[in-house]
C-alpha positions as CSV (number, residue, x, y, z in Angstrom):
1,X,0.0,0.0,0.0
2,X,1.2,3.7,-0.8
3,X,1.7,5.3,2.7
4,X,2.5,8.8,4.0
5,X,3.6,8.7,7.3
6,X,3.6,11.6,9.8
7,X,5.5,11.7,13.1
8,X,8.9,9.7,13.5
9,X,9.1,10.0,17.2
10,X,10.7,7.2,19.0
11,X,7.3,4.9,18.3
12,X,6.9,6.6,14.7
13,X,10.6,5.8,13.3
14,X,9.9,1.6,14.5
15,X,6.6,1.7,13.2
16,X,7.2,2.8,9.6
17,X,10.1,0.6,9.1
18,X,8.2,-2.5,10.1
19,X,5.7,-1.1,7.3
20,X,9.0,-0.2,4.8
21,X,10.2,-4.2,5.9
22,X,6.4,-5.7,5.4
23,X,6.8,-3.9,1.8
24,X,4.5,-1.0,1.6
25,X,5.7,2.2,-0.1
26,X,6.4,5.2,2.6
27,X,6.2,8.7,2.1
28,X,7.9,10.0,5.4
29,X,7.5,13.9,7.1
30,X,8.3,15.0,9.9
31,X,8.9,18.5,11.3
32,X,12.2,18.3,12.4
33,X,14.1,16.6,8.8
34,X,16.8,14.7,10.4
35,X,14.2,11.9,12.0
36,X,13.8,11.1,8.4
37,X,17.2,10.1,7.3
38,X,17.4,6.8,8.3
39,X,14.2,6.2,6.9
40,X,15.1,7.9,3.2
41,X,18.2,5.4,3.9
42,X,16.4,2.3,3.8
43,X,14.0,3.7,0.6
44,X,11.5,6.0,2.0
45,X,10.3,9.1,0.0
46,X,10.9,12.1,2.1
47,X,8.2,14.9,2.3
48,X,8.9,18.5,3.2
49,X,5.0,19.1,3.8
50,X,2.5,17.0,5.4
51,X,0.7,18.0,2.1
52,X,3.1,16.4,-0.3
53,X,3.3,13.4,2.1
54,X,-0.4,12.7,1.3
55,X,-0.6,13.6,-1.7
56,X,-1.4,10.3,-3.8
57,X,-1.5,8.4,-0.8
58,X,-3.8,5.7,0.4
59,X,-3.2,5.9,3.3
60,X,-1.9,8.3,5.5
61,X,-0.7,7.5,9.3
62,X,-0.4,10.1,12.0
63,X,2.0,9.7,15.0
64,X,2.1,12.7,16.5
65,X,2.9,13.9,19.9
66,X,-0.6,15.8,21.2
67,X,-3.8,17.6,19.6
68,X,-2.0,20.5,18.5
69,X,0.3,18.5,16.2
70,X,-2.5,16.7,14.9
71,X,-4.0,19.8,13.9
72,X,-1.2,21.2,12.5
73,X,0.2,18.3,10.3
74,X,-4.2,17.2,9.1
75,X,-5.6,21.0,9.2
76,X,-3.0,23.2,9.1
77,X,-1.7,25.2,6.3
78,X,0.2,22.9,3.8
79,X,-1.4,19.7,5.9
80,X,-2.8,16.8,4.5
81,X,-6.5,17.3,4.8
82,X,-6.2,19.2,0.8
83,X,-3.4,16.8,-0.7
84,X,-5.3,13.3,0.7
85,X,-7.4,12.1,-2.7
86,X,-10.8,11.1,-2.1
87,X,-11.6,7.6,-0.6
88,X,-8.1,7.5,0.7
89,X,-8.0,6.9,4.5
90,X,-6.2,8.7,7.5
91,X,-5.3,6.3,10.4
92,X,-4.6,8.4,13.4
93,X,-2.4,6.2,16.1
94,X,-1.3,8.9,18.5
95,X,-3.1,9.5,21.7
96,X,-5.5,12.1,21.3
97,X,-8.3,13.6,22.7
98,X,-12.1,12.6,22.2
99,X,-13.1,15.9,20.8
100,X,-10.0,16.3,18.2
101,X,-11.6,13.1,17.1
102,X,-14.6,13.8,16.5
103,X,-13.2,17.2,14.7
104,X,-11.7,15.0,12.4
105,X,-14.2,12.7,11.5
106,X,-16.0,15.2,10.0
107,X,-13.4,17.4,8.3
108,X,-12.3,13.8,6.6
109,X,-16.0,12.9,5.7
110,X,-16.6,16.7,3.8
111,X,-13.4,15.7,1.7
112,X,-15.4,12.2,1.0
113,X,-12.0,10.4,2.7
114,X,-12.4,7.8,5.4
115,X,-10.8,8.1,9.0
116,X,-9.5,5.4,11.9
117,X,-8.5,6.2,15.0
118,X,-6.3,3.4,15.6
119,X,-4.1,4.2,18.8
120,X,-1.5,1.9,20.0
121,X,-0.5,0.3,23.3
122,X,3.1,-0.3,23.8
123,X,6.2,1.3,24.6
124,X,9.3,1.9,21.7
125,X,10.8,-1.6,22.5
126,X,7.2,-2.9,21.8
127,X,7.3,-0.9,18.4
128,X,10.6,-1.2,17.7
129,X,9.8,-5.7,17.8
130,X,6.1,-4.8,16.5
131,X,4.3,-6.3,18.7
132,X,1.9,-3.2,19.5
133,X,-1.8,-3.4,20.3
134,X,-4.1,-1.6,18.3
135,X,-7.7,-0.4,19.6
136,X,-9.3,0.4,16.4
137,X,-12.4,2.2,15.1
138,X,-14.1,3.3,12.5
139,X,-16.4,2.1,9.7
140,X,-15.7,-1.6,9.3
141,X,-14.6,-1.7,5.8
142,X,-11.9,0.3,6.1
143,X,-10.4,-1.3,9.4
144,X,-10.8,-4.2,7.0
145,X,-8.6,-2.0,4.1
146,X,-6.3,-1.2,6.8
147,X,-5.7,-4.3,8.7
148,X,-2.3,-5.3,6.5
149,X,-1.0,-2.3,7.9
150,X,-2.0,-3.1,11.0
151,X,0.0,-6.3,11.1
152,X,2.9,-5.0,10.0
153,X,3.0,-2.9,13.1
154,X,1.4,-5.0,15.9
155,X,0.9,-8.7,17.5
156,X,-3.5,-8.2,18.3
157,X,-6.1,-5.4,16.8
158,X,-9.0,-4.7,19.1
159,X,-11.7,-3.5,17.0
160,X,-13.9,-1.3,19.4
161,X,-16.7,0.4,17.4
162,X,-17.6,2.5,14.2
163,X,-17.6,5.3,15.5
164,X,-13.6,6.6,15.4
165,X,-13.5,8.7,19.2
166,X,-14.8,5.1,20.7
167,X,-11.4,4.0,20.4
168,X,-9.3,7.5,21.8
169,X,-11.9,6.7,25.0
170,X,-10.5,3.5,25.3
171,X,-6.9,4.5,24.9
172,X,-7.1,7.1,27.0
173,X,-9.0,4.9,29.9
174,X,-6.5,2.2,29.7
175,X,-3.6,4.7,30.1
176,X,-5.4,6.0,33.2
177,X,-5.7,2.2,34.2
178,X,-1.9,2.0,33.3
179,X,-0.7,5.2,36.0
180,X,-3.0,3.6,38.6
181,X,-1.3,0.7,38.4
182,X,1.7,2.8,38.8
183,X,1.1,4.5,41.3
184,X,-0.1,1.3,43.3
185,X,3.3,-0.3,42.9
186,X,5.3,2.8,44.3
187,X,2.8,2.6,47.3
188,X,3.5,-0.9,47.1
189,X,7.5,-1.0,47.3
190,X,7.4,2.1,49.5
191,X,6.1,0.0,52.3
192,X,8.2,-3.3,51.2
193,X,11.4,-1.3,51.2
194,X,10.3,0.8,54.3
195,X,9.9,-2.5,56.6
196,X,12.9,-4.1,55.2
197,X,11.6,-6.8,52.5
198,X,14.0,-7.4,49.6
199,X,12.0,-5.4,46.5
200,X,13.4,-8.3,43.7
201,X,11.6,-10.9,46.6
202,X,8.5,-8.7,46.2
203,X,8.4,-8.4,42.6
204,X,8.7,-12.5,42.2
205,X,5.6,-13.1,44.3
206,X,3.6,-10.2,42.3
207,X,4.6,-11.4,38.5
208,X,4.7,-15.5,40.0
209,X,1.4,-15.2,41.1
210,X,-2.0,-13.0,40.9
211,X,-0.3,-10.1,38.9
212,X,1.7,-11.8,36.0
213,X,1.1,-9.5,33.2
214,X,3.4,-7.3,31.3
215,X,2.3,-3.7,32.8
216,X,3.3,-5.2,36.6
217,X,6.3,-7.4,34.6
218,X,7.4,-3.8,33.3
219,X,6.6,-1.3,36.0
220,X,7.4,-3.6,38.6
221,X,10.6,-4.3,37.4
222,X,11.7,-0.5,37.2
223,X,9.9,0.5,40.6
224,X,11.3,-2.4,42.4
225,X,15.2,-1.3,41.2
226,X,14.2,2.1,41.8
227,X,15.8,2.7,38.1
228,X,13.4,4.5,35.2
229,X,15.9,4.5,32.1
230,X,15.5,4.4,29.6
231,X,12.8,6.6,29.1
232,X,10.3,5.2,27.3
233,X,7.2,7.3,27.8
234,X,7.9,10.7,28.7
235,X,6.3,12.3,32.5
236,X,5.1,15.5,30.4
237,X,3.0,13.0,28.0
238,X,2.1,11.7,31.0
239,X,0.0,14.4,32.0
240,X,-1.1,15.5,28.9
241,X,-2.7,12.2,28.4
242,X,-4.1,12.2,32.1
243,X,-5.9,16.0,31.0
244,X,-7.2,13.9,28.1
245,X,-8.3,11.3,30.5
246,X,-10.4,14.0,32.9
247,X,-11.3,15.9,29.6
248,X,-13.0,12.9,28.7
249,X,-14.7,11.9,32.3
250,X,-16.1,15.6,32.1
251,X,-17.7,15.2,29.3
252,X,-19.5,12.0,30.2
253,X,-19.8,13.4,33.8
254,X,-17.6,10.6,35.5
255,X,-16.0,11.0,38.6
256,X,-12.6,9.7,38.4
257,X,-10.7,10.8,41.7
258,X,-8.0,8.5,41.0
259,X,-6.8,10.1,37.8
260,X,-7.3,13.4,40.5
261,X,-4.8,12.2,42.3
262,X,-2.3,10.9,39.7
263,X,-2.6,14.8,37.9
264,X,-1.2,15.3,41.3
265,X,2.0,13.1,41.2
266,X,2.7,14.0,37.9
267,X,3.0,17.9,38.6
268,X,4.6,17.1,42.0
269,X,7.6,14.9,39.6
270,X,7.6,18.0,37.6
271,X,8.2,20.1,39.9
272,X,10.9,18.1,41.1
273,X,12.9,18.5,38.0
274,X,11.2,14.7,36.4
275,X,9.4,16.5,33.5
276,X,11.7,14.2,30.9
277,X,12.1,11.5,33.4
278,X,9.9,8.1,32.4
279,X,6.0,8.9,33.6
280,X,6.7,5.5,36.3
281,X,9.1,8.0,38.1
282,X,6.1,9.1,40.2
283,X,6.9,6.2,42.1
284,X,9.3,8.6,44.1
285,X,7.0,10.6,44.9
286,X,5.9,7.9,47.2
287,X,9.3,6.8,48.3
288,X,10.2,10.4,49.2
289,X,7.0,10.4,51.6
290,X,7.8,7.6,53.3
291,X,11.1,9.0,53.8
292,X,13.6,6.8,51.8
């Protein structure tokens, strides 16, 4: 499939060359022009507009950091909302909010081209071996159109609905699910280490028993050594993902105190001077507290 790809961020870059290695055809942009060496290297096109990136496309696939970027690299001036032919389709994989969603869907449908949010679950190792999870949604025929690609980048495709923001709600509730689970284990290992227990002994009874599953195999792991390099999800896309998490609950009128309270170690880490750190260095917000 003839691809424009925009966003070659540390997920971006191992995504699109697991599509450039499954065969499709790549037409790379990204704002800064160095990310895309390595990727002209190995046969990519390179664009200097996300405009010329979509133009002739099929597809088009945004990673972008937040809303803003979206904006600027679909709707902005020189984007690819103009250059993307009709019936070609824009897979957005980035976390984003609900409402830029929904802005999309119809911007895409006057233009008479199809969009898929399609957000991904993983960190750059995950990308980087493709073995991502997709939450997909959109109309079902073109998840369908899209599912090579979708292969080529991940191990399992969750399809959740036809309706495109159904799946930026799910992404952004199961990265809420993924800080509480966070925040938990530095409660967790703040007592363990505070009373003396061995944190590795800790960690083998969590990921041997009830709790063996990859976030606690991951977080567990970096809590227990007290060690969050490399970074592999930024603390400042942390929190913007936890405003899109409230932004969401607001708008359906939930209550979700916990994500209250995780906005709260977040901006405490920040304020610490962990802005770049990995978002699962909160955890020394709780160690700090219980004075280790």
């Amino acid at each position: 499939m003839k691809v424009g790809f925009l966003g070659l961020g540390n997920m971006g870059s191992a995504m699109a060359r697991n599509l450039m290695k499954a065969g499709h055809a790549l037409t790379v942009y990204n704002k800064t022009q160095s990310r895309t060496e390595e990727l002209a290297a190995l046969g990519a096109t390179v664009a200097r507009t996300p405009g010329l990136a979509a133009a002739g496309a099929e597809a088009i696939i945004t990673m972008v950091a937040d809303d803003a970027a979206v904006e600027s690299v679909v709707l902005g001036p020189n984007a690819a909302l103009d250059s993307l032919p009709a019936g070609a389709v824009h897979i957005a994989m980035s976390t984003m909010s609900v409402a830029i969603a929904r802005r999309l869907t119809e911007a895409h449908r006057a233009k008479r081209q199809h969009f898929v949010s399609a957000p991904v679950f993983g960190r750059p190792d995950a990308a980087e071996a493709a073995k991502l999870v997709i939450a997909a949604a959109g109309p079902t025929d073109q998840i369908a159109r899209c599912q090579p690609l979708f292969d080529a980048m991940g191990q399992k495709t969750f399809v959740v609905g036809e309706d495109p923001p159904a799946a930026n709600v799910v992404k952004v509730t199961g990265n809420f699910l993924i800080t509480v689970v966070i925040e938990s284990l530095a409660e967790s290992f703040a007592l363990i280490r505070k009373t003396g227990v061995d944190p590795n002994k800790f960690l083998d009874v969590l990921i041997g028993s009830l709790f063996n599953a990859p976030i606690y195999r991951t977080y567990g792991a970096m809590v227990a050594a007290d060690n969050f390099e490399p970074v592999g999800f930024r603390m400042a896309l942390g929190m913007k993902d936890n405003r899109l998490a409230l932004a969401a609950a607001e708008d359906a009128a939930v209550p979700l105190p916990l994500a209250s309270l995780i906005r709260d170690r977040m901006l405490a880490a920040t304020a610490m001077g962990m802005g770049e750190a990995d978002w699962a260095a909160i955890a020394r917000i709780s160690f700090k507290e219980a004075g280790l």
